[in-house]
C-alpha positions, 0 to 999 in steps of 0.5 A: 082552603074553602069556607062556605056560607049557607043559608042558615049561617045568615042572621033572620034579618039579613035572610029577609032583607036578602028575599027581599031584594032577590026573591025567594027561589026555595034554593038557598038552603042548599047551595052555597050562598057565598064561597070564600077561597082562603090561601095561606098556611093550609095552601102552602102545606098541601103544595109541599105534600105534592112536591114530596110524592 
């Protein structure tokens, strides 16, 4: 399982201590600002579909 991070999830502060330090390349509101790949129950459930079909 994937959860993503944009832009808008971050707090105003963190948004201008960010652009403060990186700069402001105008993408940040479109991409993913951080991905975080989440194994677990949902991995173990879609591995024991795969192993049925």
């Amino acid at each position: 399982m994937e959860i993503n991070f944009y832009w808008d999830d971050l707090t105003p502060e963190k948004q201008a201590e960010i652009l403060e330090k990186l700069g402001d390349n105008g993408n940040w509101d479109v991409i993913p600002f951080c991905t975080l790949e989440i194994e677990g129950v949902d991995d173990e459930e879609d591995e024991d579909d795969e192993e049925e079909e």
